[in-house]
N, C-alpha and C positions, 0 to 999 in steps of 0.2 A: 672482620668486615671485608668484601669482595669489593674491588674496586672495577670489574668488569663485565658485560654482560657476556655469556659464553652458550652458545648455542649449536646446533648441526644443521648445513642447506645440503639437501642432497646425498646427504654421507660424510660431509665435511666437515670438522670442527671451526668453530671461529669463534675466535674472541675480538672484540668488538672494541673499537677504537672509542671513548667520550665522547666523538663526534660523533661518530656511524650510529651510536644509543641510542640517539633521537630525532633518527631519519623516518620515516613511514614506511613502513615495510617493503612494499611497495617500491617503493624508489629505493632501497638498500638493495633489492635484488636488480634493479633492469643499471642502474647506474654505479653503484658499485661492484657485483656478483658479475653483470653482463649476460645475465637470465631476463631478454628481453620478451619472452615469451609469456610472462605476466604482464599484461597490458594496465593502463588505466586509462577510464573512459568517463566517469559517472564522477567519480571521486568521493562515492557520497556510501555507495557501499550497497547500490541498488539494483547494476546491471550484472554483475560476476564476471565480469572480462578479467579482473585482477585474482582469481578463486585460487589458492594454494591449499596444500593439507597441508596438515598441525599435528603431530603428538606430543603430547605434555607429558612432564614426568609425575607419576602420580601413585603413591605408595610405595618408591622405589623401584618402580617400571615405567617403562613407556606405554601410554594410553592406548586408544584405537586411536585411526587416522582424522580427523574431519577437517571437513573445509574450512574454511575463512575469509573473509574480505580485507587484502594486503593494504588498499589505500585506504583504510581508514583506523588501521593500525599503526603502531608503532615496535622500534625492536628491541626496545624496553619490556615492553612485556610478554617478550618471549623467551624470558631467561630458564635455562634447562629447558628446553624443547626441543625435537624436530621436524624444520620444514622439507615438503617435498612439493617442484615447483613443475610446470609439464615437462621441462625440460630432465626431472631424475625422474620420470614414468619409464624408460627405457629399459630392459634388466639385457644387458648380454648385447647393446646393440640392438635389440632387439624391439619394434614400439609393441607398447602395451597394448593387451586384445580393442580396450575402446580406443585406441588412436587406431587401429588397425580397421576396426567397426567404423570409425567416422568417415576414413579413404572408402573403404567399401560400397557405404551407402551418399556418396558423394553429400557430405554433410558438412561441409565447410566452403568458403566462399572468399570472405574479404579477408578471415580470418583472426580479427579481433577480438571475437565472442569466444574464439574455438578452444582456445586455453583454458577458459573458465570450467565450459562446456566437458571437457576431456575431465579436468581434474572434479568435478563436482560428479563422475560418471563412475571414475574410478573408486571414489570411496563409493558410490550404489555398488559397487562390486564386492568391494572389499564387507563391505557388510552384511550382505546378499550370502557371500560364502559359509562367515561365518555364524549368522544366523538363521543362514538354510532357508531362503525365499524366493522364489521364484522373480527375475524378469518381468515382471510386468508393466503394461505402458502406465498405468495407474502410479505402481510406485517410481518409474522412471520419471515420469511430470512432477512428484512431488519431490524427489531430490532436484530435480533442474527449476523449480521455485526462483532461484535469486539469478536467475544466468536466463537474458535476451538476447535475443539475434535478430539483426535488421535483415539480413541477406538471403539468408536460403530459406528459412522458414521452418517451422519446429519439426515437418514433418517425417523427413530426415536425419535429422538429429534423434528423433525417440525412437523412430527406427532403427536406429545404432546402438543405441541403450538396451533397446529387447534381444538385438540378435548377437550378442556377446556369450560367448562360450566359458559359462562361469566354472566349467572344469578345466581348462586349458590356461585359467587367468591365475596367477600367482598371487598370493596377498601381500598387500605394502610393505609387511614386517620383512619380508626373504628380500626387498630389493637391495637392503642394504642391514650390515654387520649391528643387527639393533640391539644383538647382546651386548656387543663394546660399547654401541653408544652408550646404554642405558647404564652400564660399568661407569664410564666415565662420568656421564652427567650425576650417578647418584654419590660420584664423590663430593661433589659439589655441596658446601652447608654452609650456613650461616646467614645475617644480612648480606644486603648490594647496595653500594650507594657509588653513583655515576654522577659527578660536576662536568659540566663543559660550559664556559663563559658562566652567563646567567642562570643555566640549566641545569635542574639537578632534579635526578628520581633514586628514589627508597624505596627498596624490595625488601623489606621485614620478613624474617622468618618466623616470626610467633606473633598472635596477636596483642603483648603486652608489650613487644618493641613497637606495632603501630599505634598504640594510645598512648604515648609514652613523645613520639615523633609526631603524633596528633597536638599533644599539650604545647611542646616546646615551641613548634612551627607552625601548626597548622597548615601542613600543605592542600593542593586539591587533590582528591582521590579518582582513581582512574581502573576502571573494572575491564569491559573491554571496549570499554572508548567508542562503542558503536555511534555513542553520540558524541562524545567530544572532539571524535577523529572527523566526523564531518563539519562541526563547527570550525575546528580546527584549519582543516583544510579550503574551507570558503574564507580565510582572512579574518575571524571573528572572535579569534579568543589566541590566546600565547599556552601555552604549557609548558611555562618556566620549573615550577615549583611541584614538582608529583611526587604521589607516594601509591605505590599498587601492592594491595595485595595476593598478588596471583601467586606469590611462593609461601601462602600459608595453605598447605595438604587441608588442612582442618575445617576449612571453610567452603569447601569444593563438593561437600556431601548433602545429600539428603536422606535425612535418618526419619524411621517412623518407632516412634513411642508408644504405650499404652493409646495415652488422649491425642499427642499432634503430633503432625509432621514438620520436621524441624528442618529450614531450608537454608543450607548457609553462602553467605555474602556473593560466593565467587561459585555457587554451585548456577549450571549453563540453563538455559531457557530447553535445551534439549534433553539435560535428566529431571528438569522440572514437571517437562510435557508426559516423559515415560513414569514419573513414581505418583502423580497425581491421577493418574489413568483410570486407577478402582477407587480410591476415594472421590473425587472432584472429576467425575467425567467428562461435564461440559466445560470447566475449565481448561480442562486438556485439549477438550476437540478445540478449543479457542486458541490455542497455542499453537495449535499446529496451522492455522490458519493464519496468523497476525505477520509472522516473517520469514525470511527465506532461512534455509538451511546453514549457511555462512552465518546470520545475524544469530541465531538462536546456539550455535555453538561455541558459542563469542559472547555473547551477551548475558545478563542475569537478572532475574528478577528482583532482587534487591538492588540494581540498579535504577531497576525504573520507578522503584518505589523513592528513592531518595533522589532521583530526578525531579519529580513532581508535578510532571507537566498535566495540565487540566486534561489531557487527551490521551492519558498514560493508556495502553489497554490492559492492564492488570488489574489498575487500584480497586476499580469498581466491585469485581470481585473480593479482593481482600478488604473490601469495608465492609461488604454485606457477611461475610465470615467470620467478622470480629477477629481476625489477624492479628496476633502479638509483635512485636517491635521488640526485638531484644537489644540495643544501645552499651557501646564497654567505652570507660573513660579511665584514666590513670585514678583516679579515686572509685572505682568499682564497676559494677554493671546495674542496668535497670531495666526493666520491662512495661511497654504502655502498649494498650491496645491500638490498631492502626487509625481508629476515629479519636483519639486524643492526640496522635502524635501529626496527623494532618490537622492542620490550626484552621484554611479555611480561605487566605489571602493566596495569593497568585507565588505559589512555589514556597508557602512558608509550611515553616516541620517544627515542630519541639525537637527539634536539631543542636544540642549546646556545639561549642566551637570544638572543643577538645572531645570529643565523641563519634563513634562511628557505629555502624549497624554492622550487625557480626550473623545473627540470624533472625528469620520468620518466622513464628510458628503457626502455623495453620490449625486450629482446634478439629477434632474428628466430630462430625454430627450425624445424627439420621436427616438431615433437613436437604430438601431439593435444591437445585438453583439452575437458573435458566441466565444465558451469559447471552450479549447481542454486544455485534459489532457492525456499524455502517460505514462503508469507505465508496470510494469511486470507484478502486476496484477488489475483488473476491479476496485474491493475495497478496501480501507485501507493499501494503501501505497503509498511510496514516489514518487515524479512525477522524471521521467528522463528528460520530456521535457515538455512544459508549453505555449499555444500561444493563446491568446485573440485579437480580434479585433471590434473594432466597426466602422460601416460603417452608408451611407444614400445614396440611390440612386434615382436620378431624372431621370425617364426613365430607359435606359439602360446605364445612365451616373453615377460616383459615384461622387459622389457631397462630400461627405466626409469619411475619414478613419482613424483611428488609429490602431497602431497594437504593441503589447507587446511580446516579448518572456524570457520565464524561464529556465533555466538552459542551456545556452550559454555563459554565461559570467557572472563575478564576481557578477552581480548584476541583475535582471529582468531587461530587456534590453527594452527601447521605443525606436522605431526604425523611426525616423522622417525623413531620406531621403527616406526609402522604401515608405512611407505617400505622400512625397510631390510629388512622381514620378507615384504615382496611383490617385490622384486626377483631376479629370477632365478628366480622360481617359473611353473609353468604358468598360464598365467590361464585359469581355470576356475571353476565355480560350489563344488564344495569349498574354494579358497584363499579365495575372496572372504566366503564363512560363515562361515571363521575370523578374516577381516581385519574383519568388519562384528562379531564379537563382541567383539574385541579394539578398535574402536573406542569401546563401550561401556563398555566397561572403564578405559580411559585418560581419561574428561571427569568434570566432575563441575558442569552446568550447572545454572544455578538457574531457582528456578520465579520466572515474573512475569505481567502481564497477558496475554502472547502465548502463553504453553505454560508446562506443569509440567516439572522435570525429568526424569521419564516421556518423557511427549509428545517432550521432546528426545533423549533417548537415544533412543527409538525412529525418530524420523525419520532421526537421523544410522546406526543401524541398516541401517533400509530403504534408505534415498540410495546405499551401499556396496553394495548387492543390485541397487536399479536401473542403478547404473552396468556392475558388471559385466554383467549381462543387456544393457543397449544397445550393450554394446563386442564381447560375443560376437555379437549377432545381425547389426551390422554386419562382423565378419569373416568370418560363418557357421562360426562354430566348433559345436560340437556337442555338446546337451545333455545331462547324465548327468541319470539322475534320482538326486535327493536333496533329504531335507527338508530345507528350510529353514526 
């Protein structure tokens, strides 16, 4: 059993004091490292002034680079890793092509943003390289997703992003000795367990030491903290007691089966979005839409499934899928579908105490599904209202349907009499007026900072009107008129 966390900044080895464990990353690098060049501004994991790259160690190598959000981590969970901050962007003294692109196209200003900015540029690059992509301002906007600037204005900044010389730019791996690193960090085995005062985290290396540390303790479990690190950080919660399992290899993968695909605990919202791409299209195109590229390379979907929150933008989806729940306790494993295991009440799970979720399984169908997300705004933020459905139409008959909505009620709501009242009907703009009024009918959402419950019932209204309308005009069925 390791009693230290051991990591690399910049090329550096460190091992980490008890204290330093359970600093926020964040603050590890600007006040103990003196890498003040990671900023924090937001604290919540939404503007990317604090953005660093991460390689994990992952089958006995070190991974690709990706970003991260430093303040709302911690450096507990970056055991066997390493980071690189803007400060090791340098090779030879030398700044890297996008620090040299941002001087160029006078792209910086007060320079709070600019670190983010730099470092969320640098992996566009690094990945650019190595899967052969062109520059483009399209995918430049969509890596700079999680990274604002009050000051000079984006126009500038994505300018620098296109005219970078991805033949002249070195990839992350040459800036420093990653053979040694990944030598030394892959000596590293076994459990981690770090006390300081009241604090204590377990890094399990298999998953029958974390059901086992589940039973005895029950600590709270911490994936990548995208949410706890901002509770955390508003004064709202302690994270005395943790246990993470980011050093089990095993749970990091997405495997496809004969029938599903099986998605495990600590696998990223970023290889969820890439291996769902041919089976679950619009789920993917969803994915790429919900968070910035920091949050989705950090984050998982089996966290936000056993979050719970009425607002999650995943569940909806995996209720209308029929989604398996795989559960491991010190006395075995079990499997329930994701509509048994959500009970119904505000954040409640067939969750026993001594249990954890290990994986998803996704079943393979032929069946469509149409995903909708309403927010204030397009990307990287919270949904107001949330509705998936998956359908199959024989003809112009719908032969089956499910349908899920988010943020109506205490919990993602599966809506099985609106189901069993549209199946077997013609799918047309008369059933679907009765099904979108009858959806109104059945919720009873509250009003909060994001919508009244107006506003809610109405969208969830209109959502049932646009779907049938994009599902007709895709089969070219044929429009009657009628008011709606």
């Amino acid at each position: 059993m390791r009693n230290s966390i051991i990591l690399f900044v910049n090329g550096e080895r460190e091992v980490l004091s008890p204290e330093n464990s359970f600093m926020t990353v964040a603050e590890y690098l600007r006040y103990k490292k003196g890498l003040t060049g990671t900023k924090v501004v937001c604290a919540e994991g939404d503007c990317g002034a604090c953005t660093i790259l991460v390689s994990r160690m992952r089958d006995g190598k070190l991974g690709p680079y990706r970003t991260m959000n430093s303040c709302i981590s911690f450096m507990y969970l970056l055991d066997q890793a390493h980071l690189i901050t803007v400060e090791g962007l340098r090779k030879n003294n030398e700044l890297h092509p996008v620090q040299k692109a941002m001087v160029e196209n006078h792209a910086a200003q007060c320079g709070y943003c600019t670190p983010g900015f730099i470092c969320a540029m640098a992996s566009l690059t690094d990945d650019a390289k190595k899967e052969n992509f062109p520059l483009e301002e399209k995918r430049v906007k969509n890596y700079l997703t999680g990274n604002l600037c009050r000051c000079t204005g984006y126009d500038s900044i994505i300018k620098s992003g296109c005219s970078v010389n991805l033949a002249a730019t070195p990839e992350l791996a040459s800036f420093y000795d990653d053979e040694h690193i990944t030598q030394d960090l892959a000596k590293l085995s076994g459990s981690v367990r770090v006390t300081h005062g009241n604090n204590s985290i377990f890094l399990p290396a298999t998953v029958d030491e974390a059901v086992q540390e589940k039973k005895e303790r029950s600590p709270r479990l911490a994936g990548g903290a995208t949410d706890l690190g901002v509770v955390y950080n508003k004064g709202k919660l302690k994270l005395n007691d943790v246990m993470s399992m980011n050093n089990i290899t095993s749970l990091f993968t997405v495997e496809e089966s004969a029938t599903h695909l099986i998605i495990g605990a600590r696998a990223s919202y970023h290889e969820v979005e890439k291996k769902t791409a041919k089976l679950f299209p619009d789920f993917s195109r969803n994915l790429h839409l919900f968070a910035s590229p920091q949050i989705k390379n950090t984050a998982s979907l089996v966290g936000n499934l056993v979050n719970a929150s009425p607002i999650a933008d995943t569940i909806p989806f995996l209720r209308v899928v029929e989604a398996e729940v795989v559960l491991r306790s010190a006395s075995g494993e079990r499997s329930l579908n994701v509509n048994s295991f959500i009970k119904g009440g505000y954040k409640e799970l067939d969750l026993r105490p001594d249990e954890i979720v290990t994986h998803v399984r996704l079943p393979k169908t032929n069946h469509l599904f149409k995903i909708y997300k309403i927010s204030s705004r397009r990307d990287l933020d919270i949904s107001t209202v949330t509705m998936a459905a998956r359908y199959k139409l024989n003809g112009n008959i719908l032969e089956e349907f499910s349908l899920a909505l988010g943020g109506v009620g205490p919990s993602v709501l599966r809506m099985n009499q609106i189901e069993s009242k549209a199946i077997g009907q013609h799918f047309d703009q008369a059933l679907f007026k009765r099904l979108a009024l009858e959806v109104k009918n059945s919720i009873k959402p509250l009003s909060d900072v994001r919508g009244s419950t107006d506003f809610r019932l109405t969208l969830c209204h209109n959502l049932m009107l646009k779907f049938c309308d994009e599902v007709m005009v895709e089969n070219k069925f044929s429009f009657q008129e009628i008011s709606l």
